[in-house]
Residue frames as a rotation matrix with the C-alpha (Angstrom) as fourth column:
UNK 1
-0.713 0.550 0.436 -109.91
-0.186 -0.747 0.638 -76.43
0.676 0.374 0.635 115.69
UNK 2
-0.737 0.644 0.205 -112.60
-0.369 -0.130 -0.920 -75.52
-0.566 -0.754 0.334 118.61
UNK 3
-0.655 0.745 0.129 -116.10
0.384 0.180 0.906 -76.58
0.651 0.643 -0.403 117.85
UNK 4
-0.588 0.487 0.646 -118.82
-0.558 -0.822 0.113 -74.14
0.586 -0.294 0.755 118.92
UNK 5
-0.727 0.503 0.467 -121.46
-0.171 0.527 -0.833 -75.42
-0.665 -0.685 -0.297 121.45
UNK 6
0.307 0.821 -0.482 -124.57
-0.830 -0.016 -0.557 -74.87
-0.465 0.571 0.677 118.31
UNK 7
0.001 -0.239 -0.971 -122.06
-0.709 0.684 -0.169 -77.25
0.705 0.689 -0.168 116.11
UNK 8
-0.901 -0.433 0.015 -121.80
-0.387 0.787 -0.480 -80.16
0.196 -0.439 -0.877 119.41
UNK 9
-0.664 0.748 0.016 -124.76
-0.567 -0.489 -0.663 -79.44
-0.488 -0.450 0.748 119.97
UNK 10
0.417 0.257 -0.872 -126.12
-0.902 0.002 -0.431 -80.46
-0.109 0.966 0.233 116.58
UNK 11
-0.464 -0.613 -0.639 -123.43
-0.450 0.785 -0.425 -83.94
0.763 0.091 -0.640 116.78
UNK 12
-0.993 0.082 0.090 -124.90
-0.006 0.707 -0.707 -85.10
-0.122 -0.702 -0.702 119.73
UNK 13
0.098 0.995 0.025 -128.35
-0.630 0.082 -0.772 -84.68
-0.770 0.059 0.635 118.07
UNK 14
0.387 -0.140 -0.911 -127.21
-0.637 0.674 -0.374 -86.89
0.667 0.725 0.172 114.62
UNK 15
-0.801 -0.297 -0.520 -125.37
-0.281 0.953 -0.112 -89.32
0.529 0.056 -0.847 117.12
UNK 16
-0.590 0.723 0.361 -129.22
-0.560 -0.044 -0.827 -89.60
-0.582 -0.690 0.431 118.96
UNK 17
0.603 0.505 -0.618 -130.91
-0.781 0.212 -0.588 -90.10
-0.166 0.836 0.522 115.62
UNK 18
-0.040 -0.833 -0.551 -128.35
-0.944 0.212 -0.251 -92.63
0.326 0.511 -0.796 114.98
UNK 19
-0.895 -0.105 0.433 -128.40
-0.360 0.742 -0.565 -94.85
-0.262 -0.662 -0.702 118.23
UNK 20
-0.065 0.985 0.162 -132.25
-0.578 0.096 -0.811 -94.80
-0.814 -0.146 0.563 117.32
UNK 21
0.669 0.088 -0.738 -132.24
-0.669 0.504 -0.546 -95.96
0.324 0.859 0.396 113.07
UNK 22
0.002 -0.788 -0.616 -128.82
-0.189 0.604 -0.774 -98.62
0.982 0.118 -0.148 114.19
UNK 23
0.833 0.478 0.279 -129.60
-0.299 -0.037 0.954 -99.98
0.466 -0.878 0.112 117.85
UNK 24
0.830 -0.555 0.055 -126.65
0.458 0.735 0.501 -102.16
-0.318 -0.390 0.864 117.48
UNK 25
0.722 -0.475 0.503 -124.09
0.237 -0.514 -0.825 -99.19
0.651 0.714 -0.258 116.72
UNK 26
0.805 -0.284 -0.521 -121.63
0.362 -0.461 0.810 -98.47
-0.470 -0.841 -0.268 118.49
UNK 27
0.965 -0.260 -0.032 -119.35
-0.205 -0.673 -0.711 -95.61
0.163 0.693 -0.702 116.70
UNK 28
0.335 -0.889 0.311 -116.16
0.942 0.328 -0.074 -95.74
-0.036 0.318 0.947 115.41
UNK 29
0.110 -0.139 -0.984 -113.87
0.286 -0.944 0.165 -92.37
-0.952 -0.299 -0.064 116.07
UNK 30
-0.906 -0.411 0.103 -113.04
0.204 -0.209 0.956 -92.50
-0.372 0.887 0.274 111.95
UNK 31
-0.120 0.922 0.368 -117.59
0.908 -0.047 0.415 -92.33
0.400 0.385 -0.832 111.65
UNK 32
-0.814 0.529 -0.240 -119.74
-0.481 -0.845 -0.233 -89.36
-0.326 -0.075 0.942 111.21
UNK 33
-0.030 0.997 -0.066 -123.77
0.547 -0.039 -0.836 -89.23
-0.836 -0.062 -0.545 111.32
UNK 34
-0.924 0.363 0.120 -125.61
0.042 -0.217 0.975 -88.10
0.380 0.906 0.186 108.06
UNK 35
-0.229 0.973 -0.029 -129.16
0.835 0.181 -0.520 -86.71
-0.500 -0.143 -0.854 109.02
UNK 36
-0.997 -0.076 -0.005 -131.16
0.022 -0.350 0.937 -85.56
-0.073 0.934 0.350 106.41
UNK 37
-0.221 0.926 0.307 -135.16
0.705 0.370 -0.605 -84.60
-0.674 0.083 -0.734 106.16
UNK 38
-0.929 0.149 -0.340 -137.26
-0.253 -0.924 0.286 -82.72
-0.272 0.351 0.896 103.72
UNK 39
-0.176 0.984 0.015 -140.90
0.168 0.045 -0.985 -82.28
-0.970 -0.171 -0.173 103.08
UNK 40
-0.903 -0.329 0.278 -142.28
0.000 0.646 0.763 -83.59
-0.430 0.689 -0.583 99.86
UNK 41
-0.443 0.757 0.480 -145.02
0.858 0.204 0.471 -83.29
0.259 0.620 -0.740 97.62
UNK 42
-0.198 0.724 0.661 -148.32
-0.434 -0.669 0.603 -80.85
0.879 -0.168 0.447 97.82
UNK 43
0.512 0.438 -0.739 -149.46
0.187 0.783 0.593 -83.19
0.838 -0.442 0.320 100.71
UNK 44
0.479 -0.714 0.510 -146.36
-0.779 -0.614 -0.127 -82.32
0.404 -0.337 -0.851 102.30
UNK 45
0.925 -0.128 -0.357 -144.93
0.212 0.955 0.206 -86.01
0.314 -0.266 0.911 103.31
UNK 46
0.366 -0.915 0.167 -141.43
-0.924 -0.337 0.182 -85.89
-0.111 -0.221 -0.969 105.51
UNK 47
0.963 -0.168 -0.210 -139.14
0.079 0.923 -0.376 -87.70
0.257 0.345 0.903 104.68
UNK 48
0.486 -0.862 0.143 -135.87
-0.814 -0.387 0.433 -88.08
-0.318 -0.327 -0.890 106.77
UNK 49
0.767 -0.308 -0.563 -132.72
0.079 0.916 -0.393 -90.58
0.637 0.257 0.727 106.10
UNK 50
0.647 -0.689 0.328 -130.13
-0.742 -0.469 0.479 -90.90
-0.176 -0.553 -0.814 108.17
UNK 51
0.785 -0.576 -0.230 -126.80
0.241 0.625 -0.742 -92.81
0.571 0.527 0.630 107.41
UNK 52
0.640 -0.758 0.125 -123.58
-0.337 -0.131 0.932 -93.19
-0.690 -0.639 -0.339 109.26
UNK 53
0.808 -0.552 -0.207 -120.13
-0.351 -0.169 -0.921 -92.83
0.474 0.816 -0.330 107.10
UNK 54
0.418 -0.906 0.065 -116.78
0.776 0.394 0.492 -94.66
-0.472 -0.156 0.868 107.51
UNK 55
-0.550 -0.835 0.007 -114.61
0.445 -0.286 0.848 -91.80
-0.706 0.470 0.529 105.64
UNK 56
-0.855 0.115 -0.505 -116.20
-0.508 -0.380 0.773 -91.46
-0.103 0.918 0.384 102.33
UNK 57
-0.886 -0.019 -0.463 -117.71
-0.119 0.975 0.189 -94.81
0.448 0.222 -0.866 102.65
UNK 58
0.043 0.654 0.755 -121.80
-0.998 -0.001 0.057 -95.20
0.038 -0.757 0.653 104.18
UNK 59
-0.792 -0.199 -0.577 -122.17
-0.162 0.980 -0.116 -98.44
0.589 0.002 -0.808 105.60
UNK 60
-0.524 0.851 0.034 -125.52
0.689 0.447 -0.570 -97.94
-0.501 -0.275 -0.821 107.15
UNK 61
-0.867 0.464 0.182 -128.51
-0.310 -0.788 0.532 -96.11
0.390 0.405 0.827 105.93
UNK 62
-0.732 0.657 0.178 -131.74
0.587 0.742 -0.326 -96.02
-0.346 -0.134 -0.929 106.83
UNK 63
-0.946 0.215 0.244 -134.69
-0.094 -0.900 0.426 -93.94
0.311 0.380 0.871 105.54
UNK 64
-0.511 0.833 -0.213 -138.22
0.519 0.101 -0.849 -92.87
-0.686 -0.544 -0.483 106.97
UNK 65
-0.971 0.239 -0.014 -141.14
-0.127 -0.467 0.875 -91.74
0.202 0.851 0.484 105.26
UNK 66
-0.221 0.779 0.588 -144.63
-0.377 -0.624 0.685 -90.47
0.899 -0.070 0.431 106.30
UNK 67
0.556 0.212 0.804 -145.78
-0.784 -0.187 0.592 -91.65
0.276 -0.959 0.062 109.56
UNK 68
0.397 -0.815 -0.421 -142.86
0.909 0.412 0.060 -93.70
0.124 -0.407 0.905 109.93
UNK 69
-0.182 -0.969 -0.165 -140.89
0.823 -0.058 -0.565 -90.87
0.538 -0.239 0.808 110.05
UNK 70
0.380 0.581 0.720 -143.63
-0.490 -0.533 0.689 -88.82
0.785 -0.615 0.082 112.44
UNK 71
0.977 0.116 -0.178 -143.10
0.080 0.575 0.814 -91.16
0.197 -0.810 0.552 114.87
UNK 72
0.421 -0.897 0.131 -139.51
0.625 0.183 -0.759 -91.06
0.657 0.402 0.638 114.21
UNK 73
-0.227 -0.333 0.915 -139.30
0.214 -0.934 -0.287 -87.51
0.950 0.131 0.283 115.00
UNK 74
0.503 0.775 0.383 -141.75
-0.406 -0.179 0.896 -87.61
0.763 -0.606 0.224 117.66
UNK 75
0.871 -0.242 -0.429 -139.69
0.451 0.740 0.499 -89.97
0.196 -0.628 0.753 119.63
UNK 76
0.215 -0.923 0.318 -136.58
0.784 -0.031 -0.620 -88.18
0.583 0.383 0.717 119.03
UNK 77
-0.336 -0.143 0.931 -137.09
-0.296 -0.922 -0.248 -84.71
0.894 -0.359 0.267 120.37
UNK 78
0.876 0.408 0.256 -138.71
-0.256 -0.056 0.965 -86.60
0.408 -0.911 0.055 123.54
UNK 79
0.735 -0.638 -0.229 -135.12
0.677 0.677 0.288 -88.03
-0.029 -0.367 0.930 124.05
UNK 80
-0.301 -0.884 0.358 -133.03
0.671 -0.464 -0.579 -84.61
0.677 0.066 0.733 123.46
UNK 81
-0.102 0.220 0.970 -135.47
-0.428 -0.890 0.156 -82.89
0.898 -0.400 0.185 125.58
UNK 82
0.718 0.222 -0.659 -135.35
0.307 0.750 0.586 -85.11
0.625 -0.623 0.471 128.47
């Protein structure tokens, strides 16, 4: 099965977010990227998590939350837009 350029597109942004939350990763062809955010409360607080999966199995996780995960972000999109 083809994968579209929006869907690689979209993988090489979770395996970005990845290298960042797990410096010492280096992927495994059986792993996939989990990234996850949503905005929280009246305040609005983001919160993102991101996790890499063996199979079924996560074996990392990590999670951000308010200006930990500003900065997060912030850093991120300067590295896909580069």
């Amino acid at each position: 099965m083809e994968t579209s350029g929006e869907e690689r597109w979209f993988q090489a942004f979770r395996m970005q977010a990845a290298h960042m939350a797990f410096p010492d990763w280096s992927p495994r062809p059986d792993e996939w990227v989990s990234l996850y955010t949503s905005l929280v409360g009246q305040q609005v607080s983001v919160t993102t998590e991101i996790a890499v999966y063996r199979g079924n199995q996560r074996i990392r996780h990590r999670h951000y939350s308010g200006r930990e995960a500003r900065e997060f972000w912030l850093e991120l999109m300067e590295r896909v837009s580069e």
